[in-house]
C-alpha positions as CSV (number, residue, x, y, z in Angstrom):
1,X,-39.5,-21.3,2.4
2,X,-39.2,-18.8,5.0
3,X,-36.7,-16.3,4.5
4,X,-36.6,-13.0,6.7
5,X,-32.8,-11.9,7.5
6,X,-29.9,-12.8,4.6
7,X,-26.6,-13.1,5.8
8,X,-23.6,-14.5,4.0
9,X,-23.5,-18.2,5.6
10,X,-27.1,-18.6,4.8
11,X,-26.8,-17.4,1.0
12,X,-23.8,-19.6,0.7
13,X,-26.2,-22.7,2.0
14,X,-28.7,-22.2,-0.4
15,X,-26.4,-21.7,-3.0
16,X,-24.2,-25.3,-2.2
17,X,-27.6,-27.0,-1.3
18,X,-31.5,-25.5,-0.9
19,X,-32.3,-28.3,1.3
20,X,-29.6,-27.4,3.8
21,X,-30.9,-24.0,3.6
22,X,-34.3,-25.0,4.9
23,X,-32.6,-27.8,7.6
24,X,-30.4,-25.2,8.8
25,X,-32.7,-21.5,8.3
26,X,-35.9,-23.0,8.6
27,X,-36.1,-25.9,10.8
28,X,-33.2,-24.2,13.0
29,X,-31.7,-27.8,13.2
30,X,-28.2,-26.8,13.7
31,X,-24.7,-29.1,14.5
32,X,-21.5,-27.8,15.6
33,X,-19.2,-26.9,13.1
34,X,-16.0,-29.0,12.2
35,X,-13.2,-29.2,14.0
36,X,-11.3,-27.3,11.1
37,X,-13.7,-24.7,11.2
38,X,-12.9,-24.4,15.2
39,X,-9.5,-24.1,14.8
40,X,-9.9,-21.2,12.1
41,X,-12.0,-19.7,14.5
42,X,-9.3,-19.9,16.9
43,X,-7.5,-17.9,14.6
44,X,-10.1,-15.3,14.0
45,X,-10.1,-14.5,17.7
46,X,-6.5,-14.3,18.1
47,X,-6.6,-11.6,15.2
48,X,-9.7,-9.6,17.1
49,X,-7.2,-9.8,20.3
50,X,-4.3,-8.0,18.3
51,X,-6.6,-5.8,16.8
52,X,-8.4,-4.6,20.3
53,X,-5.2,-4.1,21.3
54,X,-3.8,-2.3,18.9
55,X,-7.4,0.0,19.3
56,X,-6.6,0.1,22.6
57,X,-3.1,1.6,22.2
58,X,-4.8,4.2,19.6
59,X,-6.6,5.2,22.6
60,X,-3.9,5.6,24.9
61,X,-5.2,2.9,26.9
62,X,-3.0,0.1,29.0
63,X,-5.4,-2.9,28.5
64,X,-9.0,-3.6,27.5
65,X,-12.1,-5.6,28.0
66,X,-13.2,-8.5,26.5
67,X,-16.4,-10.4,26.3
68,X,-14.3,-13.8,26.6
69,X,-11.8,-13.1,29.2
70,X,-12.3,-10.0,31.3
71,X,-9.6,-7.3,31.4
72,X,-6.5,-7.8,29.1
73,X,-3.3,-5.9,30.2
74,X,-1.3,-4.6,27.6
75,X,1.0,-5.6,26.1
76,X,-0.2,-8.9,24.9
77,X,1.8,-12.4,24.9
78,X,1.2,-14.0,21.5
79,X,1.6,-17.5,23.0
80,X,-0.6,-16.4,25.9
81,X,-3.6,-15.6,23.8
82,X,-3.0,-18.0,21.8
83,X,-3.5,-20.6,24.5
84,X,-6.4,-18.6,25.8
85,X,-8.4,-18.7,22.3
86,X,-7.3,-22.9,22.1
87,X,-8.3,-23.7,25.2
88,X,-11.6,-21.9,24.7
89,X,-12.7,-23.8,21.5
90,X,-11.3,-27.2,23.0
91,X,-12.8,-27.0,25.4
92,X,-16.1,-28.7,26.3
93,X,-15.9,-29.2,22.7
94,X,-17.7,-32.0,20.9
95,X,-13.8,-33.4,18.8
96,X,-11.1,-34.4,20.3
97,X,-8.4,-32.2,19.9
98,X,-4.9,-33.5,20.2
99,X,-1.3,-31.6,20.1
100,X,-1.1,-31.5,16.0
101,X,-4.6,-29.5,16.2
102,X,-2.7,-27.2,18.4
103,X,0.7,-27.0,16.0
104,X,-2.1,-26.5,13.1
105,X,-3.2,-23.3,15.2
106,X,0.0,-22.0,16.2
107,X,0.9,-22.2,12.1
108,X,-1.8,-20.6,10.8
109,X,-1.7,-17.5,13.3
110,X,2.3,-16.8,12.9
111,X,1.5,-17.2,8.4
112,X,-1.5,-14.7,9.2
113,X,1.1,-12.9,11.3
114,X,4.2,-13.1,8.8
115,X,2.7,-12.6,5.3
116,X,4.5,-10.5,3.2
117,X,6.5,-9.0,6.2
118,X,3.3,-8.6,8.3
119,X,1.5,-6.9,6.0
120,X,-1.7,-8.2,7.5
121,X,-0.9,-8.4,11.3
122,X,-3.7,-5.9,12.8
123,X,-0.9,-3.7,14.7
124,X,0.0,-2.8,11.5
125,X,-3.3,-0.4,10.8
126,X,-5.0,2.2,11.9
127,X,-7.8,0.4,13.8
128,X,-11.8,1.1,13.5
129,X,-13.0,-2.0,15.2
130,X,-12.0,-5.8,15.8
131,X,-15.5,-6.8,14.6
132,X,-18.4,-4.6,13.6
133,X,-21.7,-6.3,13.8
134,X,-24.5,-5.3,11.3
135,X,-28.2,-5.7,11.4
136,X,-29.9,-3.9,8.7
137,X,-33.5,-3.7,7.2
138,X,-34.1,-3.2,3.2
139,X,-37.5,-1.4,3.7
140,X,-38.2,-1.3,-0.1
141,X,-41.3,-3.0,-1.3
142,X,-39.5,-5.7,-3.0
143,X,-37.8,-6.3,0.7
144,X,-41.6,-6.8,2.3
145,X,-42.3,-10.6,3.7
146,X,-45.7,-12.1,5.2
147,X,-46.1,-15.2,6.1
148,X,-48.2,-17.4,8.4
149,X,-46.4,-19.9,10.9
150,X,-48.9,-22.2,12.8
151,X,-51.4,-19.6,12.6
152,X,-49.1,-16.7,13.6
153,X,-48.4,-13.9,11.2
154,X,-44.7,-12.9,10.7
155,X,-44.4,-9.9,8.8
156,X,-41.5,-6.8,8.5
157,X,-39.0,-6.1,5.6
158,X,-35.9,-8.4,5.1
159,X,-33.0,-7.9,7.1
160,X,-29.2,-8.3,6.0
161,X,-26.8,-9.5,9.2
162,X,-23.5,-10.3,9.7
163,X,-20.0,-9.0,11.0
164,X,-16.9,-7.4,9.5
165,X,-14.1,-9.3,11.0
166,X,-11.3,-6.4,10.7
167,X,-12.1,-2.6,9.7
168,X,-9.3,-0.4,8.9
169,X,-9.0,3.2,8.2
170,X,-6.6,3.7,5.6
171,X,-7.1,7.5,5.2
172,X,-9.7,10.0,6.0
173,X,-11.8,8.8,3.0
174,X,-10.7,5.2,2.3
175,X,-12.1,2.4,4.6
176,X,-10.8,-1.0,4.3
177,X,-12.2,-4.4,5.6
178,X,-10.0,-7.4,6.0
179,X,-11.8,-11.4,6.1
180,X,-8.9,-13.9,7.5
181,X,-9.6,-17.4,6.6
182,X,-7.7,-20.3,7.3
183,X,-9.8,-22.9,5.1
184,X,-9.3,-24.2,0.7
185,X,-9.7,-21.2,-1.2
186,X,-12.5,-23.3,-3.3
187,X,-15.9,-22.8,-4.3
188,X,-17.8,-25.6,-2.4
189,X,-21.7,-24.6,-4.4
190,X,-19.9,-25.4,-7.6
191,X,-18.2,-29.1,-7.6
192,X,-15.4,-27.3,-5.1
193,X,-13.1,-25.7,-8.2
194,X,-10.2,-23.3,-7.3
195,X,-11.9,-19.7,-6.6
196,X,-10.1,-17.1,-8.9
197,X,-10.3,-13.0,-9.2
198,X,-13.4,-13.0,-10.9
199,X,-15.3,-15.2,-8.3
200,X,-14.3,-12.6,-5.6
201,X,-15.5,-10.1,-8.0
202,X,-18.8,-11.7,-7.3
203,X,-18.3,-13.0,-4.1
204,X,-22.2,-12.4,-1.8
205,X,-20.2,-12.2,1.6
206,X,-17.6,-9.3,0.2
207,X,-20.4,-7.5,-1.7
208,X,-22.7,-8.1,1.4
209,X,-19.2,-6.7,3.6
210,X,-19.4,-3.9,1.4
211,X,-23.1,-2.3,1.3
212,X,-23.0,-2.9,5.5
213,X,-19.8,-0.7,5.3
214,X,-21.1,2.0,3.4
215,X,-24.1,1.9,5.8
216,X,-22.1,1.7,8.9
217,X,-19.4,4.3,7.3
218,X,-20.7,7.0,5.8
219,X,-17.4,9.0,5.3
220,X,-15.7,6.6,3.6
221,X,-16.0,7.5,0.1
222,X,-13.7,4.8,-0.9
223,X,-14.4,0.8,0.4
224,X,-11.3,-1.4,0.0
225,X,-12.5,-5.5,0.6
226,X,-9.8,-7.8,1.3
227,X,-10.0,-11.4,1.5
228,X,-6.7,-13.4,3.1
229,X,-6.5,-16.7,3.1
230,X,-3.7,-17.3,5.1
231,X,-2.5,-20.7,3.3
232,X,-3.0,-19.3,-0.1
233,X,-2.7,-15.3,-0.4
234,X,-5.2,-12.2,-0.8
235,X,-7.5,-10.6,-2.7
236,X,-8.3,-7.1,-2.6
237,X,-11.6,-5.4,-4.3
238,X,-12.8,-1.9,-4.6
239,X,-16.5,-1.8,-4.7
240,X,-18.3,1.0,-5.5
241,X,-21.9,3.0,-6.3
242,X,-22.3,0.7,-9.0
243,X,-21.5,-2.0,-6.7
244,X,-24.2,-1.3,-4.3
245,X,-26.9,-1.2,-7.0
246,X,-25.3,-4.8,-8.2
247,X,-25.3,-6.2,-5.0
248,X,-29.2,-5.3,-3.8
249,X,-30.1,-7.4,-7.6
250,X,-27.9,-10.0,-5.9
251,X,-30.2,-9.6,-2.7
252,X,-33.2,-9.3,-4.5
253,X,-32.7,-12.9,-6.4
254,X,-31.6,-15.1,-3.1
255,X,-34.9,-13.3,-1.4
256,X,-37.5,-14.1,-4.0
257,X,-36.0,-17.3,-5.3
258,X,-35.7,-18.5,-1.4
259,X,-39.7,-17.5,-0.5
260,X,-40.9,-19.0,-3.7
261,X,-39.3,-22.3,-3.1
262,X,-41.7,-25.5,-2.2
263,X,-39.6,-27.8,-2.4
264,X,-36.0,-27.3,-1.5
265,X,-33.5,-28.9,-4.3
266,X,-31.3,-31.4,-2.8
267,X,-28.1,-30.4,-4.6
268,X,-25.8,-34.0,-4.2
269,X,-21.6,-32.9,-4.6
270,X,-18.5,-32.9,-2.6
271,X,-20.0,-31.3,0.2
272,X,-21.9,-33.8,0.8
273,X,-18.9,-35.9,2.0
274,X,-19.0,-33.2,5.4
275,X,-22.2,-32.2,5.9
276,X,-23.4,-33.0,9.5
277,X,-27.1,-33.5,7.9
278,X,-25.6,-36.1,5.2
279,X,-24.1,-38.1,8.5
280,X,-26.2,-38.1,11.2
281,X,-30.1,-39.6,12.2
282,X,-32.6,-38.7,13.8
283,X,-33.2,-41.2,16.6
284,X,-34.0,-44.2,15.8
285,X,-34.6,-43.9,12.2
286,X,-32.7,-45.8,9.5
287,X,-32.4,-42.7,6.7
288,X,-29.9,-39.9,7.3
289,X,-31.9,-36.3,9.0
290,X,-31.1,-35.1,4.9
291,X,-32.9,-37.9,3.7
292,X,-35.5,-37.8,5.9
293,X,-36.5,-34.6,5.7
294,X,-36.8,-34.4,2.0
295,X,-38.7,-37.6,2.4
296,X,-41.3,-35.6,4.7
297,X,-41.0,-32.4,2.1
298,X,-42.7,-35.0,-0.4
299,X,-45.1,-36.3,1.5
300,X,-46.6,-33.9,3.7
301,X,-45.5,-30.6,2.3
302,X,-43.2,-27.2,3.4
303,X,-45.2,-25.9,6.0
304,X,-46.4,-29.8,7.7
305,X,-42.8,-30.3,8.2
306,X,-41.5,-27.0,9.6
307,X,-44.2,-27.9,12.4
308,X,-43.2,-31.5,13.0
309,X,-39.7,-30.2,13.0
310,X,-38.7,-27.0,13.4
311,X,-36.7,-25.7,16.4
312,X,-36.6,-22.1,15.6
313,X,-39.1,-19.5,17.6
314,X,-38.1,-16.5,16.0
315,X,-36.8,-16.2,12.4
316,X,-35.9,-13.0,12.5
317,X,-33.2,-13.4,14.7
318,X,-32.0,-16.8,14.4
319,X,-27.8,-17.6,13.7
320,X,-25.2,-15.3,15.2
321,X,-22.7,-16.2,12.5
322,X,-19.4,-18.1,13.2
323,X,-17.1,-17.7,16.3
324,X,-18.0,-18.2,20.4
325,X,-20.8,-16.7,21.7
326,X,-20.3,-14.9,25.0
C-alpha cells in the first residue's frame, strides 16, 4: 500500500482494520464523520475559543481573530460560543440534529469546564497555542519511499502530521499538551475493551503528540501528555529521550508493515457495526463499498484498484485531521 505521511487517525485505521486504511489513505474515499464525532468536535472548538482567548488576554489584547468567525471581542459569552461552534457543525450537515444533540453539547463542555474545580478549563494555564499544527519529515534512510502511481513516480521521505489540541507552558522547562475527548475511553483495534494506564503508556497519538512537541519545542526539557476524557477522567504521561527512540520503532513498524502490504486484512469486530464503508454502496451495486473493494483487491490486484478507484491526487498531503476546515 501507499504510505507517505503517518498521522495518528491513519495509524489507528490500520490498526482497527488494514482495509479501511487503504479505502480511506489510499483510495481517498472518505464519509463524514458521525454525528457523535461532530458534536465532540463541537466541543473541541469551544475549548480552542477559551484558549485563544485566554492567549489573547496573555497578550494584553481585547479580542482576536478567528478563522471561523472573524474578530471575537473579549470577554467571551460561554453560551454565545457555544451556539456559534453548534450551529456551525449543524449546519449544512449531513444528520439531523435535534435539541437533545444540543443538551449533549452543552453537558460535555460545562464537565470539560467543571472537572475537578476546572482544573482543565484553558483560562486556567499559561497558554502556548489553541492548536499547533505539525508537518514533519523523518529524512533517515529507513523513512525513504518510491513508488510508481499510473506511471508517475512519487518519491520523498515519510512525513508525520497532525495537531496538538491544547499546549501549555507549565514552567520555563516543562511543556504540557492537553487532548479533550468527549467519546468511550475504549480500544476500538482490540474487540473495544476498557483502555487502562498502560495502553496510554503506549498510546501512537500521545507518543506521536510527544516527538512533534519536542520538535516544535525545543526548550522544553520536560513534555507532560495529558489525555481527558471528559465522561470518564484523565491521564497524564511524561515522555521522555527514551521515549522518542521508542516511539520512531513505533513509526518504523506502521511504515514498513503498511508499504509491504498486498493485500489489506479485513479485520471483522465491533467497529464494524459504524463504519461508513461497512454501510454504504457504491451505486448500483449489491455488496457494501468494504465488500467490494476487497472483492476487486482479489481479483485485479493493489495497484488495478487504486486506478479504478482512487480519488486522491496527492498522497502527500491528503487528510487534515478532525474538526472544520476554514
Amino acid at each position: 500500500m501507499i504510505v507517505t505521511f503517518l498521522r495518528s487517525s491513519s495509524i489507528g485505521a490500520y490498526a482497527m482494520c488494514p482495509h479501511r486504511y487503504f479505502l480511506e489513505y489510499n483510495l481517498g474515499l472518505k464519509y463524514p464523520a458521525n454525528i457523535k464525532a461532530d458534536k465532540g468536535s463541537v466541543v473541541h472548538l469551544v475549548m480552542e475559543l477559551l484558549a485563544s482567548e485566554k492567549l489573547a488576554r496573555q497578550n494584553g489584547m481585547d479580542y482576536f481573530d478567528d478563522y471561523h468567525f472573524g474578530r471575537l471581542d473579549l470577554p467571551l459569552n460561554l453560551t454565545h460560543i457555544t451556539n456559534l461552534a453548534y450551529n456551525l457543525y449543524a449546519t449544512d450537515s449531513v444528520h439531523e440534529w435535534t435539541d437533545y444533540d444540543y443538551k449533549d453539547v452543552v453537558k460535555w463542555v460545562g464537565l470539560a469546564l467543571t472537572y475537578n474545580d476546572g482544573m482543565f478549563h484553558p483560562h486556567s494555564y499559561d497558554v502556548v497555542s489553541p492548536e499547533a499544527k505539525f508537518d514533519l519529515t523523518i529524512e533517515e534512510p529507513w523513512a525513504k519511499y518510491s513508488y510508481t502511481i499510473d506511471g508517475k513516480p512519487l518519491e520523498g521521505y515519510l512525513g508525520l502530521k497532525g495537531v496538538l489540541d491544547f499546549v501549555v507552558k507549565y514552567d520555563s522547562t516543562t511543556l504540557g499538551i492537553i487532548d479533550y475527548k468527549t467519546g468511550a475511553m475504549v480500544d476500538w483495534a482490540n474487540g473495544a475493551r476498557p483502555k487502562t494506564y498502560k495502553d496510554f503508556q503506549k498510546d501512537n497519538q500521545l507518543r506521536l503528540y510527544h516527538l512533534a512537541a519536542s520538535k516544535l519545542y525545543p526548550w522544553a526539557s520536560t513534555i507532560l501528555v495529558t489525555i481527558f476524557y471528559v465522561k470518564h477522567g484523565a491521564f497524564t504521561l511524561c515522555f521522555d529521550e527514551t521515549t522518542i527512540a521508542e516511539t520512531k520503532i513505533m513509526v518504523k513498524q506502521y511504515f514498513d508493515n503498511i508499504r509491504k502490504c498486498v493485500v489489506p486484512k479485513l479485520r471483522v469486530g465491533k467497529h464494524c457495526g459504524f463504519c461508513q464503508y461497512n454501510l454504504n454502496k457504491f451505486d448500483d451495486d449489491n455488496l457494501t463499498i468494504c465488500e467490494r473493494v476487497k472483492q476487486e483487491v482479489v481479483q485485479i490486484g493493489l495497484d488495478e484498484v487504486v486506478k479504478k478507484r482512487g480519488k486522491v491526487t496527492d498522497w502527500d498531503f491528503y487528510g487534515s485531521g478532525g474538526g472544520k476546515d476554514a
